[in-house]
C-alpha positions as CSV (number, residue, x, y, z in Angstrom):
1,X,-29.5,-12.5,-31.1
2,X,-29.2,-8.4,-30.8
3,X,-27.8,-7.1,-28.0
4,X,-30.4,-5.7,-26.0
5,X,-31.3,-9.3,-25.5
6,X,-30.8,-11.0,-22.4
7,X,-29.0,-14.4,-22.7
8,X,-30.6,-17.1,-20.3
9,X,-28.5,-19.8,-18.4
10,X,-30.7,-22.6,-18.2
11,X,-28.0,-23.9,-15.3
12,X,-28.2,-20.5,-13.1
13,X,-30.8,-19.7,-10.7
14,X,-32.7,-16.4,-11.5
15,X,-33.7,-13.7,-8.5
16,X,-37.1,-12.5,-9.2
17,X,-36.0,-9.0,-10.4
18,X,-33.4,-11.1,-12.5
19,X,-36.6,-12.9,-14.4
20,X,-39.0,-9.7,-14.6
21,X,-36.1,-8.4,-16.8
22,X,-35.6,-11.4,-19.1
23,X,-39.3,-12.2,-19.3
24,X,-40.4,-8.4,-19.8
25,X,-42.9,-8.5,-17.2
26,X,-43.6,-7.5,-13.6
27,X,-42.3,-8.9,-10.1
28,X,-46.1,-10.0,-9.5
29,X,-46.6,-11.9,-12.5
30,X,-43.5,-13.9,-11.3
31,X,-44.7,-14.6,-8.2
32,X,-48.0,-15.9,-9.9
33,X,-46.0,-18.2,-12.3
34,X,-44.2,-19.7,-9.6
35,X,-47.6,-19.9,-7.6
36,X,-49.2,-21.5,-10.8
37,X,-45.9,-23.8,-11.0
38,X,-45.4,-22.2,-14.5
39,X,-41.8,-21.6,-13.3
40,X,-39.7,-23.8,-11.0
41,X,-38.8,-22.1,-8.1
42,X,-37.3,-22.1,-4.3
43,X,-36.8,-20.4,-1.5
44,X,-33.3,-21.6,0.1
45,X,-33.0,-21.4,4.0
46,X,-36.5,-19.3,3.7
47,X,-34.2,-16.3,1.4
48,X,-35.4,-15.0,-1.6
49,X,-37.1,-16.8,-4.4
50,X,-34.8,-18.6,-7.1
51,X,-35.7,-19.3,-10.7
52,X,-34.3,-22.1,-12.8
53,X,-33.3,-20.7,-16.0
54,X,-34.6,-24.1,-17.6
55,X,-37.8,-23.2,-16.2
56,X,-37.3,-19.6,-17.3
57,X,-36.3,-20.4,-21.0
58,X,-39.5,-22.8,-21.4
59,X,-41.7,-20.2,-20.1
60,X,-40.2,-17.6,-22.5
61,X,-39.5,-19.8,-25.9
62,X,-42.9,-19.1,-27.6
63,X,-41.9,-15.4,-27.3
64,X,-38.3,-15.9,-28.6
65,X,-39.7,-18.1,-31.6
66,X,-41.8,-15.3,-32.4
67,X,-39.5,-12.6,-32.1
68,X,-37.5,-14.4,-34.4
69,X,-40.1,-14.4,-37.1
70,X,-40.7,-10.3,-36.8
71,X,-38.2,-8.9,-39.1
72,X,-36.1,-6.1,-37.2
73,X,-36.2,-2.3,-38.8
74,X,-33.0,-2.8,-40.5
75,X,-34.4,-5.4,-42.1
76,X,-37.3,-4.1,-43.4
77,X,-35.4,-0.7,-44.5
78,X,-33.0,-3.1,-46.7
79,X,-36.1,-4.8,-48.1
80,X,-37.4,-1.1,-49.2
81,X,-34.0,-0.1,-50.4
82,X,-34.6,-3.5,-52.7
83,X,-38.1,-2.9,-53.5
84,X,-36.7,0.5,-54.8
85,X,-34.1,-0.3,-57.2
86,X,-35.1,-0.1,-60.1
């Protein structure tokens, strides 16, 4: 994992800003995942929304799996450097 990734507790509750950082997308697509029950969420004593980070990680796996696959630029520059050599 590089760091400019964000590591997920899946045993901490998430604010909404919190998730729109780790899922790389806005505070109103949030609010529609926890509408849609895509993420599992709650309001406690009618306060701001929490995220599960369980709920958080599953919604965001595909895109870590994939991410993974994607080789990063210093990957690819080393496989030129090899493609080069004569």
């Amino acid at each position: 994992m590089t760091s400019n990734q964000t590591v997920v507790d899946p045993n901490r509750l998430y604010s909404i800003a919190e998730a729109t950082v780790v899922a790389g997308c806005s505070r109103e697509t949030i609010r529609l995942k926890i509408q849609n029950k895509k993420l599992i969420a709650a309001r406690i004593g009618g306060g701001p929304w929490r995220i599960t980070g369980e709920s958080l990680l599953n919604l965001i796996a595909p895109f870590l799996t994939i991410q993974s696959a994607v080789p990063t630029p210093r990957e690819l520059n080393r496989r030129a450097c090899n493609l080069l050599r004569p």
